[in-house]
C-alpha positions as CSV (number, residue, x, y, z in Angstrom):
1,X,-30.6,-26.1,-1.5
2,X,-29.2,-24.3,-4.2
3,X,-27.8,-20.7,-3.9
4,X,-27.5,-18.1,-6.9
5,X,-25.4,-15.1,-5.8
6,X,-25.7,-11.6,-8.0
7,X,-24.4,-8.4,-7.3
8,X,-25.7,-5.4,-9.0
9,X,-25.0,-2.0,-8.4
10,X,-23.3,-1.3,-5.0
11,X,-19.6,-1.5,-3.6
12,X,-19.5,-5.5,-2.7
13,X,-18.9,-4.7,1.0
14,X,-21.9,-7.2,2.0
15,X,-19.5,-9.8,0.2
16,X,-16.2,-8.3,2.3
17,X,-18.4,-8.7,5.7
18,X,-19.4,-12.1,4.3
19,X,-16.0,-13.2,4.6
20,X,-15.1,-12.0,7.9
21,X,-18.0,-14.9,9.0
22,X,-15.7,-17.3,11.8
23,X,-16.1,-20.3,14.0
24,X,-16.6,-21.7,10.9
25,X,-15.9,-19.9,7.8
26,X,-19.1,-19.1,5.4
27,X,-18.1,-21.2,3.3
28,X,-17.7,-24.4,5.7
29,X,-20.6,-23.1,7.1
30,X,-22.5,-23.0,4.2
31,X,-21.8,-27.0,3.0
32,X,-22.8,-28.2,6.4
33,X,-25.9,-26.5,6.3
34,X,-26.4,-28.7,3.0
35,X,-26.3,-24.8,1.4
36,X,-25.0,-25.2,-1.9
37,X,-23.3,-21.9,-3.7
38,X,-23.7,-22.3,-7.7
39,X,-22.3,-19.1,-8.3
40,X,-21.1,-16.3,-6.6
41,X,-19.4,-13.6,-8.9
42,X,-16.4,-12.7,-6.3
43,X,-16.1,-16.1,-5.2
44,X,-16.5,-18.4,-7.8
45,X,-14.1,-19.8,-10.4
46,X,-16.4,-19.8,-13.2
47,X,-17.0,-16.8,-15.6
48,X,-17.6,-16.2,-19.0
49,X,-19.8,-19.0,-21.1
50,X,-19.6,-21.2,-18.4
51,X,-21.5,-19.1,-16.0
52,X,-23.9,-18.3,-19.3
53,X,-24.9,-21.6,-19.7
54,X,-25.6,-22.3,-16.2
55,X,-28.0,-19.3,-16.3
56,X,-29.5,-20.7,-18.9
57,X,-30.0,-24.1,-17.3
58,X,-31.9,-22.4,-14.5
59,X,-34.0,-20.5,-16.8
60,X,-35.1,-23.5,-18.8
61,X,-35.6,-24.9,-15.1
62,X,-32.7,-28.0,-16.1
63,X,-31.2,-26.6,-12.8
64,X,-32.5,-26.0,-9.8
65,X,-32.6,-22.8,-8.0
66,X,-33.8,-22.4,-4.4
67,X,-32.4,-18.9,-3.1
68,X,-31.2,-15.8,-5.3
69,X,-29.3,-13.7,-3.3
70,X,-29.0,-9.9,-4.9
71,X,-26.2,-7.4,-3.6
72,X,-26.5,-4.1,-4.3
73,X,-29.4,-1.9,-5.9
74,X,-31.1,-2.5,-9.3
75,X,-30.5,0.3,-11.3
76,X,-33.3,1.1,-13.5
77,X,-32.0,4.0,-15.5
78,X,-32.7,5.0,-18.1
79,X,-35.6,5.6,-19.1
80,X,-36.6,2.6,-16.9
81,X,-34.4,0.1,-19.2
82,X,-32.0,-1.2,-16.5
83,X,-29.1,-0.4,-19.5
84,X,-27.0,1.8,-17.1
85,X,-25.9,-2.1,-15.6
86,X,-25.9,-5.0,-18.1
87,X,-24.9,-8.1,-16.9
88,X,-21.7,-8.8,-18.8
89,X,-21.2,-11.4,-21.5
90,X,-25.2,-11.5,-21.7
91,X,-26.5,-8.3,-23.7
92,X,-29.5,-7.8,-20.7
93,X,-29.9,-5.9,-18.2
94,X,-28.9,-7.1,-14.9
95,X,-32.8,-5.6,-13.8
96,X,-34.3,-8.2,-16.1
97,X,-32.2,-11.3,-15.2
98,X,-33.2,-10.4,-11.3
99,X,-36.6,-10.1,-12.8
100,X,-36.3,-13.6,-14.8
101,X,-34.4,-15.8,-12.4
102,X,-36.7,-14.5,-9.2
103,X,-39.5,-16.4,-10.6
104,X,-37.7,-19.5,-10.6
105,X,-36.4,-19.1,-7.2
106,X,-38.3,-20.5,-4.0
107,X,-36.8,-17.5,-1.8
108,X,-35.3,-14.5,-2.8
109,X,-33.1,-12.6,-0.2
110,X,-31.6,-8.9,-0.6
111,X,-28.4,-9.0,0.7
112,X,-27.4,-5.2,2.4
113,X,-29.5,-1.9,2.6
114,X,-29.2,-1.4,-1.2
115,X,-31.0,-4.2,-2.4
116,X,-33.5,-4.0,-0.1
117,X,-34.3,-0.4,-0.2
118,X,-32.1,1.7,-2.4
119,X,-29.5,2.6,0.1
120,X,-26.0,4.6,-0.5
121,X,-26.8,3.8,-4.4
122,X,-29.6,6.0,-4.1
123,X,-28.4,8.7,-2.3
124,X,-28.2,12.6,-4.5
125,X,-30.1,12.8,-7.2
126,X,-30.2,9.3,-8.1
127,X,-29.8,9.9,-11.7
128,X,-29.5,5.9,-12.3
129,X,-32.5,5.3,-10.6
130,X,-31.3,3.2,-8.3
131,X,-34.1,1.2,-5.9
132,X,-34.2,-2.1,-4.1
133,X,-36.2,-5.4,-5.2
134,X,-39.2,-4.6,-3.6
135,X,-38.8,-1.2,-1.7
136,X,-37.6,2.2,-3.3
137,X,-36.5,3.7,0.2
138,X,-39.5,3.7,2.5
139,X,-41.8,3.2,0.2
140,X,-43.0,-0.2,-0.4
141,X,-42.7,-1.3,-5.0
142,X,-39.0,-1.1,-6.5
143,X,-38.4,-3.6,-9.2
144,X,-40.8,-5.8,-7.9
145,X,-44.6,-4.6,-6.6
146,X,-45.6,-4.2,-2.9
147,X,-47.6,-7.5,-3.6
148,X,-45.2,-9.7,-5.6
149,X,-44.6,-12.9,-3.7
150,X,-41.7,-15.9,-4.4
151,X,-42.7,-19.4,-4.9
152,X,-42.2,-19.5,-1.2
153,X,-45.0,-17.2,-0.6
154,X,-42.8,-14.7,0.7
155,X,-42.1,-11.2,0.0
156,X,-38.1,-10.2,-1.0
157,X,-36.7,-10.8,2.8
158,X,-34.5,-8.0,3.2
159,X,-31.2,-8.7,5.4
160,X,-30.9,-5.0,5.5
161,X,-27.5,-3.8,7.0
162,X,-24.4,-1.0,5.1
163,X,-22.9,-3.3,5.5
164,X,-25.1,-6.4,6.4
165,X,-23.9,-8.4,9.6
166,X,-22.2,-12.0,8.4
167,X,-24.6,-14.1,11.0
168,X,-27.5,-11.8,9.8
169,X,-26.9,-13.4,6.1
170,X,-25.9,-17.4,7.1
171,X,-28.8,-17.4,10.0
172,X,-31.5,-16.1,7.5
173,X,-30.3,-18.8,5.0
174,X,-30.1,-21.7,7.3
175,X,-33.3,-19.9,8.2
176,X,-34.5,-21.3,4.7
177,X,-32.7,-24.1,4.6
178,X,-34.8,-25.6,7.7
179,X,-38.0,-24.5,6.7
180,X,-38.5,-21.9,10.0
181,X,-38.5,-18.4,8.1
182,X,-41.8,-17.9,7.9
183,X,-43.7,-14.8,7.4
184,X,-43.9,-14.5,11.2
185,X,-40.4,-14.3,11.3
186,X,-39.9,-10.9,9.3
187,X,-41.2,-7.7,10.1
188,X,-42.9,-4.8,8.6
189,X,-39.5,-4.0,6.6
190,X,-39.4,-7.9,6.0
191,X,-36.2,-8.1,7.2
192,X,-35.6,-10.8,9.9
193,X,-36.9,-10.6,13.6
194,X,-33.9,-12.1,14.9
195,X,-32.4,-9.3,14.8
196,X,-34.6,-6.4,13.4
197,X,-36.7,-7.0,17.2
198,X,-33.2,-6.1,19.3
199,X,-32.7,-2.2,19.3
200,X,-29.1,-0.8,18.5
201,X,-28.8,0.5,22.0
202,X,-29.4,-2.8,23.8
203,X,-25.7,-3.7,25.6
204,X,-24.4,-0.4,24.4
205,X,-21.2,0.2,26.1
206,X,-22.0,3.5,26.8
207,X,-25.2,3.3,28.2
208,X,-24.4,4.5,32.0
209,X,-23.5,7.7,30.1
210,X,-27.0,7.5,28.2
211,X,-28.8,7.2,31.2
212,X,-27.6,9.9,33.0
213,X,-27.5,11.9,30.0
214,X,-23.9,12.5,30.1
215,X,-23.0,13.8,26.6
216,X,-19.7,13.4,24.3
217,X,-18.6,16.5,22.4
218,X,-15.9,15.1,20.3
219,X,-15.5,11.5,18.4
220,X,-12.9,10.8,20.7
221,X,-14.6,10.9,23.9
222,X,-16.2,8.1,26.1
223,X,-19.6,9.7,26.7
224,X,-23.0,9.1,25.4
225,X,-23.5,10.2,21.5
226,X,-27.3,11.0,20.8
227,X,-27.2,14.4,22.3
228,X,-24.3,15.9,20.1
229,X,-23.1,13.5,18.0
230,X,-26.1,12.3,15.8
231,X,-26.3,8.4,17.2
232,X,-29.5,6.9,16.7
233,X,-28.7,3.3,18.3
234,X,-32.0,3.9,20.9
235,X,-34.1,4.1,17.2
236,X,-32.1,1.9,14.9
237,X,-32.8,-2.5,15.3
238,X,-30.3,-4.8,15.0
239,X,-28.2,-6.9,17.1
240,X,-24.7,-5.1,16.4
241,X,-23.9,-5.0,20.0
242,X,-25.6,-8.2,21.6
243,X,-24.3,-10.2,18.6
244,X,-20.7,-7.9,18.1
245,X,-18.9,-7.8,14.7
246,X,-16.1,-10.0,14.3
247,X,-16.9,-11.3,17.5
248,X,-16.8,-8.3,20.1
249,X,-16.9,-5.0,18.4
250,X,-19.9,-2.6,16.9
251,X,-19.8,1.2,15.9
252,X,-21.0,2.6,18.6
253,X,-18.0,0.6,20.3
254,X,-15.6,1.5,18.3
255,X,-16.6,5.4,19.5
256,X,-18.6,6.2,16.3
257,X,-22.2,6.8,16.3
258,X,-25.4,4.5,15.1
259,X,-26.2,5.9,11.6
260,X,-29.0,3.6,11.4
261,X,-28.0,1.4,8.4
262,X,-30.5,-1.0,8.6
263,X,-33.7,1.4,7.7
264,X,-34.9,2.6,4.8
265,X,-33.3,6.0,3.4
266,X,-30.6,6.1,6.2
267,X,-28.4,7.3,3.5
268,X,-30.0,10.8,3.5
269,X,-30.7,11.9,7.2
270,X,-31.1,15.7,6.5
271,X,-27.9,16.6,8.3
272,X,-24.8,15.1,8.9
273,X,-23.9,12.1,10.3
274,X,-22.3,13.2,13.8
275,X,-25.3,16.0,14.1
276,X,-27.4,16.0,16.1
277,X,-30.5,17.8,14.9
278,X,-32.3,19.9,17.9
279,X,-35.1,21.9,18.4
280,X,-34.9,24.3,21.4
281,X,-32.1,22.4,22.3
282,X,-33.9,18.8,22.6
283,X,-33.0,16.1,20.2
284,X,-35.5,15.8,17.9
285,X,-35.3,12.3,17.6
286,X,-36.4,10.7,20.2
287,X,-35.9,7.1,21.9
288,X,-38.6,4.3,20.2
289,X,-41.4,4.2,21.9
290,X,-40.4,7.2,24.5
291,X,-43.0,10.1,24.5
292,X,-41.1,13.3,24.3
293,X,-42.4,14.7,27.5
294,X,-41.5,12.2,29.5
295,X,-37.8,12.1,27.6
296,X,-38.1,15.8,28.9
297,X,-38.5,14.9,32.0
298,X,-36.2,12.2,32.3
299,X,-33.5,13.6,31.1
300,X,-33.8,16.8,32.9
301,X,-33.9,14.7,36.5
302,X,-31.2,12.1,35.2
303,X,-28.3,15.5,34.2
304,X,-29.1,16.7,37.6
305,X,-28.1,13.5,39.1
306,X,-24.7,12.6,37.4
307,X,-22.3,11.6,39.2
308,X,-18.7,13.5,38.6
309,X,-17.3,10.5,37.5
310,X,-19.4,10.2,34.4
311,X,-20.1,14.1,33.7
312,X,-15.7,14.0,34.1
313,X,-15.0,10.7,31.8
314,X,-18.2,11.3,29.4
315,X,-15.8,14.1,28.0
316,X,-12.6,12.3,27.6
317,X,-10.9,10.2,26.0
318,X,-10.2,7.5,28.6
319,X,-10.9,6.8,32.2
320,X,-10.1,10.0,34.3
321,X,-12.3,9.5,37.0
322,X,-12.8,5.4,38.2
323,X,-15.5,4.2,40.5
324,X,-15.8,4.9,44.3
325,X,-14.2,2.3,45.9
326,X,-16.7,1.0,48.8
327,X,-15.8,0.0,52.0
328,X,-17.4,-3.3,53.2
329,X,-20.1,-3.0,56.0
330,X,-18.9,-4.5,59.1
């Protein structure tokens, strides 16, 4: 299969997170999938006429496209005319190549939270009119209508992510490539269910300090950070900490809270980041799925029940307290 790569309007670090793919590389990956790249803008050699000409062979359908992957939002300022980004060397807007080239395609995959719903691009007053293919934040139409399908029969398949996960980006296109992403396998989002079905929270390193409710203050400390510090990881899907980043690491372990990059409009929570927003002192954003009366209750019971070791450690920076050390039964 043949793979077009654009990037619009966005900061190319779906492309940097691309490259930190290992065991093998994207690219070997890639070929033994049978993937072929035909262009990538950061990666490829070709530029200039070259590149023209090859867009023009797939718009006269002498090549063969299978997959357009788009980076980054479509800007569709002003006035609706896309000219705020014109694809260089072509006089057009980069909104009307997307436009052109997605009706060729068999699959078209957004690569990152801002081609699939707007994301960071978005974010103000969005005086560009940034949006994603086929969502404007939440709200299903951006470039594309809510109904517009590929040749595949699929809707845009949004491998949502600030940045996007590497495996999130070669499984969905090996995905393709063997015929098994169907529209079963995407959610409501259309993002994968490989890893939009895991939640954040799952294999959280901190979750003995979640469950007994045994709160971080400060960045630096080892506790739990939804009550103070504005994580959403028991709201947000993805694989980050089952799956791990480079191999072993996530946000939430590298001590930084779940800003729930993978959803629609993360970019403009209402408050900052490491808030937590409260009403009479409860979280307002609950756990999926939890009712808040019995989060009430549950975390009322489970603060009474801490052990010293995590109320002590929850609020620092390393270790303080260890485990009980238990004597074996005779």
């Amino acid at each position: 299969m043949n793979i077009l790569w654009l990037q619009s309007a966005g900061c190319g670090g779906c492309t940097m997170s691309l490259l930190c793919a290992e065991d093998p590389n994207v690219l070997d990956l890639l070929e033994g999938a049978g993937l072929n790249l035909l262009w990538h803008p950061s990666l490829s050699e070709a530029t200039g006429a070259e590149v023209r000409r090859m867009l023009d062979a797939i718009l006269a359908r002498e090549q063969q496209l299978d997959i357009l992957c788009v980076e980054g939002s479509i800007l569709r300022g002003p006035n609706g005319t896309g000219r705020y980004h014109m694809l260089a060397g072509t006089g057009r807007p980069m909104m009307e190549w997307v436009r052109d080239l997605a009706g060729i395609a068999s699959h078209v995959v957004a690569v990152g939270t801002c081609a699939a719903y707007g994301g960071m691009s978005s974010a103000g007053e969005n005086l560009t009119d940034a949006v994603g293919l086929q969502y404007d934040g939440g709200h299903a139409g951006g470039i594309f209508s809510a109904t517009w399908r590929s040749n595949s029969g699929l809707p845009v398949v949004n491998v949502a992510g600030c940045p996007t996960h590497p495996d999130w980006v070669t499984e969905t296109l090996m995905m393709i490539k063997a015929g098994a992403l169907t529209q079963d396998a995407i959610d409501g989002l259309a993002r994968p269910r490989f890893y939009a079905d895991t939640l954040v929270h799952h294999a959280c390193t901190k979750n003995e300090f979640y469950e007994y409710k045994a709160s971080a203050e400060h960045l630096c400390e080892m506790g739990c950070m939804m009550e103070h510090l504005g994580c959403v990881g028991t709201q947000a899907v993805g694989d980050c900490n089952t799956r791990g980043w480079n191999g072993a690491n996530s946000c939430t372990r590298a001590g930084y809270p779940c800003i729930n990059c993978t959803a629609p409009e993360f970019e403009e929570p209402g408050h900052g980041f490491t808030e937590t927003p409260k009403f009479a002192g409860i979280p307002v954003g609950l756990p999926t799925d939890m009712p808040k009366a019995w989060f009430m209750a549950l975390a009322s019971l489970s603060k009474a029940a801490t052990p010293k070791r995590l109320a002590e450690n929850a609020v620092s920076d390393r270790v303080t307290v260890p485990p009980t050390l238990r004597k074996p039964k005779p």
